[in-house]
TITORDO-478213 format. One line per field, with one value per residue (C-alpha): residue number from 0; residue in three letters; chain; x, y, z. Coordinates in steps of 0.5 Angstrom, whole numbers. Layout:
! residues N
n	NUM;... .
res	Ala;... .
chain	A;... .
east	X;... .
north	Y;... .
up	Z;... .
This chain:
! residues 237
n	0;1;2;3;4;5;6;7;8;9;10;11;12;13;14;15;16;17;18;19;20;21;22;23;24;25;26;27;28;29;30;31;32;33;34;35;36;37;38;39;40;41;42;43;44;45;46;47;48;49;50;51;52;53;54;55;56;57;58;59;60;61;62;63;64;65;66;67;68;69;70;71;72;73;74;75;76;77;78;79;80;81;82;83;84;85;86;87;88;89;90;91;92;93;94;95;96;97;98;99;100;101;102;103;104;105;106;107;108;109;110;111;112;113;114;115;116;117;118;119;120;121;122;123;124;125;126;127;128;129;130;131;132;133;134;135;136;137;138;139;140;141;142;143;144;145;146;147;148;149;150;151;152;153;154;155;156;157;158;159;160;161;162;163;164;165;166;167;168;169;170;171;172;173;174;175;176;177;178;179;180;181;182;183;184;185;186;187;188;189;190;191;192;193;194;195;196;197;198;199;200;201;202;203;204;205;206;207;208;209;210;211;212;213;214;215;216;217;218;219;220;221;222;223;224;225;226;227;228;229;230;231;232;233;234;235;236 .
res	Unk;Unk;Unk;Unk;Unk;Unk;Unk;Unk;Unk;Unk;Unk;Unk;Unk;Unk;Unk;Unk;Unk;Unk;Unk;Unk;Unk;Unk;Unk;Unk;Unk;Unk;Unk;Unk;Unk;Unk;Unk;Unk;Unk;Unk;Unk;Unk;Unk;Unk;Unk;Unk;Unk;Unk;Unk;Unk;Unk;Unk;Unk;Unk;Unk;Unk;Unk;Unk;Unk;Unk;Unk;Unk;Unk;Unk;Unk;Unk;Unk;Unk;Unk;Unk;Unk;Unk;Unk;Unk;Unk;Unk;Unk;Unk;Unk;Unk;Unk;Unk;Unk;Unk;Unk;Unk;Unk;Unk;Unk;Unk;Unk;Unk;Unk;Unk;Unk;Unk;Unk;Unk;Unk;Unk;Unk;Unk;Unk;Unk;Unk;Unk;Unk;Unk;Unk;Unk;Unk;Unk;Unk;Unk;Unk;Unk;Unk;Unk;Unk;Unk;Unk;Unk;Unk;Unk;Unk;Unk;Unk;Unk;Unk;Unk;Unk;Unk;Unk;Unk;Unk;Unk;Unk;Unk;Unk;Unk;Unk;Unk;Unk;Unk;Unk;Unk;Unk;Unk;Unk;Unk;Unk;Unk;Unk;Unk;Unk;Unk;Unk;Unk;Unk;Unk;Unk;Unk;Unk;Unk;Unk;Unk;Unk;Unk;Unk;Unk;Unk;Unk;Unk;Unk;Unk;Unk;Unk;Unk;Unk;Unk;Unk;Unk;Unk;Unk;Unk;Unk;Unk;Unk;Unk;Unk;Unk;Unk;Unk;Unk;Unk;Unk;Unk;Unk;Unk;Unk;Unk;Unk;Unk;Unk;Unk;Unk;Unk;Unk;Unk;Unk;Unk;Unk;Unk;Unk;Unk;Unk;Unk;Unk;Unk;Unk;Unk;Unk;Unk;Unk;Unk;Unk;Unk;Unk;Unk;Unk;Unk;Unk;Unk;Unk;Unk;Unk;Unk;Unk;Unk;Unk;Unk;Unk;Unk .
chain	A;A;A;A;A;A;A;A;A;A;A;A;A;A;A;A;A;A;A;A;A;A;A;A;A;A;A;A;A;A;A;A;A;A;A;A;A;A;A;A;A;A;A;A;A;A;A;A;A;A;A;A;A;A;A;A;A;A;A;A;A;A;A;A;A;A;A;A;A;A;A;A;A;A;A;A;A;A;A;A;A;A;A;A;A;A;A;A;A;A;A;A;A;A;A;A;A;A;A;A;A;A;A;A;A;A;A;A;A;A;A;A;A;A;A;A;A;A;A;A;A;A;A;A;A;A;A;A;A;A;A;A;A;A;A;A;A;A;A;A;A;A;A;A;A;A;A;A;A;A;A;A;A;A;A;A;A;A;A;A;A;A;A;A;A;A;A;A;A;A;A;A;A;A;A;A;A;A;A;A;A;A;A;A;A;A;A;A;A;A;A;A;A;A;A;A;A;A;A;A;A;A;A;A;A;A;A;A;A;A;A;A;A;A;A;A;A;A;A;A;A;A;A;A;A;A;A;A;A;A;A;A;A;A;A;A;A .
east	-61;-58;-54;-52;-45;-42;-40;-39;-39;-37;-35;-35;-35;-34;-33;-32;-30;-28;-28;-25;-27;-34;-33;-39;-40;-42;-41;-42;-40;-44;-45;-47;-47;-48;-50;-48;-55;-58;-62;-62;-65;-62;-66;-66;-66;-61;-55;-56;-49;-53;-48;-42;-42;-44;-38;-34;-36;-34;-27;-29;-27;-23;-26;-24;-24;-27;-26;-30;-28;-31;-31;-23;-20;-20;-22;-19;-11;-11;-8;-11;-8;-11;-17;-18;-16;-22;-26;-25;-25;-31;-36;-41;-44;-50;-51;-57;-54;-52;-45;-45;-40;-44;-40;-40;-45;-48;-45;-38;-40;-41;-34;-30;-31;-31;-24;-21;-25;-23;-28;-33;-39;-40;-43;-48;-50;-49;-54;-59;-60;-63;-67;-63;-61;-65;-61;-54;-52;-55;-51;-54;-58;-62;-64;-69;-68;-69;-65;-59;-60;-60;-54;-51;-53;-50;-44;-44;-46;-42;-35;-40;-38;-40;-44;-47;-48;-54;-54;-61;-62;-68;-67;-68;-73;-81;-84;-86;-79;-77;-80;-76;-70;-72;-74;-67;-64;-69;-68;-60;-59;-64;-61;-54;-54;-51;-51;-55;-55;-60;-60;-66;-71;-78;-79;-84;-78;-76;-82;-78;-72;-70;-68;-70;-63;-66;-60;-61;-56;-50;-53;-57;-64;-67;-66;-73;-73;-80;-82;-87;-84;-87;-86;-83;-89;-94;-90;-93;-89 .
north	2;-1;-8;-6;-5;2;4;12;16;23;28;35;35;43;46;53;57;64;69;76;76;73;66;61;54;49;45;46;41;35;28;23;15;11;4;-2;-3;2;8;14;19;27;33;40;46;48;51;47;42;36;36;38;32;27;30;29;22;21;22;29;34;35;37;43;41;35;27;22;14;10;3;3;7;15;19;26;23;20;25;26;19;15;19;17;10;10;13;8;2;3;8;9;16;18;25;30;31;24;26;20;22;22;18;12;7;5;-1;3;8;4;-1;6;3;-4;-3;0;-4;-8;-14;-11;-14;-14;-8;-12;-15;-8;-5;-11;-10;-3;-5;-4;-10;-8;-2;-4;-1;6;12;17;22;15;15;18;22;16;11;15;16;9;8;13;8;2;5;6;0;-4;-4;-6;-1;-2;6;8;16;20;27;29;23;25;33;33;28;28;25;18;18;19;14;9;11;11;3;1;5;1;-5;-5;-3;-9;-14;-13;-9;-3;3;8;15;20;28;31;37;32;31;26;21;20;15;9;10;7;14;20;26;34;38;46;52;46;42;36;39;31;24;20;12;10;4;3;4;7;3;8;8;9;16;22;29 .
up	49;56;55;47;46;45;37;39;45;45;52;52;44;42;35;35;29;30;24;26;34;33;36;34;37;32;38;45;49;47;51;47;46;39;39;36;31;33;28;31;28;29;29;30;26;22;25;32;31;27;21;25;30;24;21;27;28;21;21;16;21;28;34;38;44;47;47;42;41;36;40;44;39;41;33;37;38;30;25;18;15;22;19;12;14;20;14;9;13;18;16;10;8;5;3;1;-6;-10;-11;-17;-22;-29;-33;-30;-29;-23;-23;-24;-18;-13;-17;-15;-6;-7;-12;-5;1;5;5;0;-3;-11;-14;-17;-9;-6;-12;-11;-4;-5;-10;-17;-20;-27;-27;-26;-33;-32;-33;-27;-31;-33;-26;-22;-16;-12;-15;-15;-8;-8;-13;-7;0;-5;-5;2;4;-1;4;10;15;21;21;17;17;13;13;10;5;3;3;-5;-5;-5;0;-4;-6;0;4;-2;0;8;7;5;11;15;11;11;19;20;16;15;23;22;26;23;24;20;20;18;18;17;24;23;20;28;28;25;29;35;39;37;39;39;38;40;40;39;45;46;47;49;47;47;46;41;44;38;31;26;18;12;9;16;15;13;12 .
């Protein structure tokens, strides 16, 4: 990714919760660079750091030790008002749960980010580029699995942030479901250049994506570059 402009570097990152006198390194000095309109993809088995950075990244949690800037503006000087305003107006997040409030419409859930966004897309666009301009009207528990994940990215992508981060967005998915919900990610950092993060278990997911970055023990294990990109749908997992 040489010559691309950097959207996130990290030096010596570390996360370190202690209980009693048992410390455990969520993180353990992390080096990684992110970016600009990249899909990268996260992989690594459970408790090896991925969630941990993705939250770091997002302004979600502090690190313990170590740096991280997003562009010039360094994440680890910002207290938790600076965080919440770097949340708000760059990234998007995309979880393995839906996290759509049940009472609201589709519309209404992804209307919740584009009242407070900066510059944000109508609901109604940010719903029709993931494929749901027929179901605008439609309470969650209306929709199958899949849509409400797609209802999620909507409201994600609705402010247009700049990164978009997705921790297991297909965890709750089957397979076929899935590669929907991977198509609009692949759609999405293509079209509207966003920066893109996946964490997943699905080790065949890394075929779509730019970069590949193996996490073990709260390292980075490997980075691999795909010089040949896969489609969603030539994915089988």
């Amino acid at each position: 990714m040489s010559g691309q402009e950097l959207v996130f570097r990290t030096d010596n990152l570390t996360k370190v919760y202690q209980t009693g006198e048992v410390k455990v390194f969520a993180l353990a000095g992390v080096d990684l660079e992110l970016f600009s309109g990249e899909l990268a993809v996260l992989l690594g088995p459970s408790g090896s750091g991925k969630s941990t950075l993705l939250n770091i990244l997002g302004g979600l949690d502090h690190a313990t030790d170590g740096r991280v800037w997003f562009h010039d503006l360094e994440l680890t000087d910002l207290g938790d008002r600076g965080l919440t305003r770097f949340r708000r107006d760059h990234v998007g997040f995309v979880f393995q749960f839906y996290n759509l409030v049940p009472s609201l419409t589709a519309r209404e859930n992804v209307q919740l980010v584009t009242d407070v966004a900066r510059d944000p897309m109508t609901p109604e666009e940010a719903l029709e580029r993931v494929g749901l301009s027929h179901r605008l009207d439609h309470f969650p528990a209306q929709l199958s699995g899949g849509e409400q994940q797609r209802v999620a990215i909507a409201r994600a992508v609705a402010k247009r942030p700049e990164v978009l981060l997705c921790d297991e967005p297909t965890g709750a998915l089957d397979s076929k479901t899935g590669i929907q919900v991977l198509e609009v990610l692949k759609h999405l950092n293509e079209e509207l250049g966003t920066s893109t993060v996946v964490i997943t278990h699905a080790a065949e997911i890394r075929k779509m994506a730019h970069r590949v970055i193996w996490f073990q023990d709260g390292r980075i294990a490997n980075t691999e570059i795909n010089d040949e990109r896969l489609e969603p749908a030539e994915i089988d997992w």
